[in-house]
N, C-alpha and C positions, 0 to 999 in steps of 0.2 A: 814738262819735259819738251825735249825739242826735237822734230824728226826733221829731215828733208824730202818734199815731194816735187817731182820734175824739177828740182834744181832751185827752188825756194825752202824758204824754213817758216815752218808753223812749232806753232807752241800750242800745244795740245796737255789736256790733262790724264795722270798715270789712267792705266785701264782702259783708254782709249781702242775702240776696236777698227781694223779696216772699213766696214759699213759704216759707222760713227766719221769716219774721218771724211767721207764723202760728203755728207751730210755738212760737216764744219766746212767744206771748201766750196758747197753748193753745187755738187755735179753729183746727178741722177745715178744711178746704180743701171740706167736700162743696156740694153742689147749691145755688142761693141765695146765693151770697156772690159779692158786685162791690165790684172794690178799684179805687179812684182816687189817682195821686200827684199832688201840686199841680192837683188840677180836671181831671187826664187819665185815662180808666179804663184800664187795664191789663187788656188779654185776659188770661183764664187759662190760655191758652196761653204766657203770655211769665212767669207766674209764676216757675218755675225759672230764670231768666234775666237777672230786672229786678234790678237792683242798686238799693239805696236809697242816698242823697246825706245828709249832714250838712243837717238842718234840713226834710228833705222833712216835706211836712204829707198824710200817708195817713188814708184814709177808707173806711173799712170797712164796709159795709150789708149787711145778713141779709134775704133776702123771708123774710115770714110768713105764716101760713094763717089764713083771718078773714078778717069782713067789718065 
């Protein structure tokens, strides 16, 4: 199945979870990072949990340091 993440598409297989999908794109799970599926943010608490859908559209944001 195929989601799109920041405006790329991955092919990911059914069952895939938000933490899984971290993992497939190589970006750490630590401090600073909020994940939204279709315009909904996903606690990181539900990360091991959330299963992704065929065609979900995830949005992935890092905070930074600077001003």
């Amino acid at each position: 199945m195929e989601v799109l993440v920041n405006n790329k598409l991955y092919a990911v297989q059914p069952g895939t979870t938000v933490a899984a999908l971290l993992q497939f794109i190589q970006l750490s799970s630590e401090k600073g990072v909020a994940i939204a599926i279709n315009s909904q943010v996903i606690p990181k608490a539900s990360w091991q949990e959330q299963l992704l859908q065929t065609a979900d559209k995830v949005t992935i944001i890092r905070a930074t340091q600077g001003g």
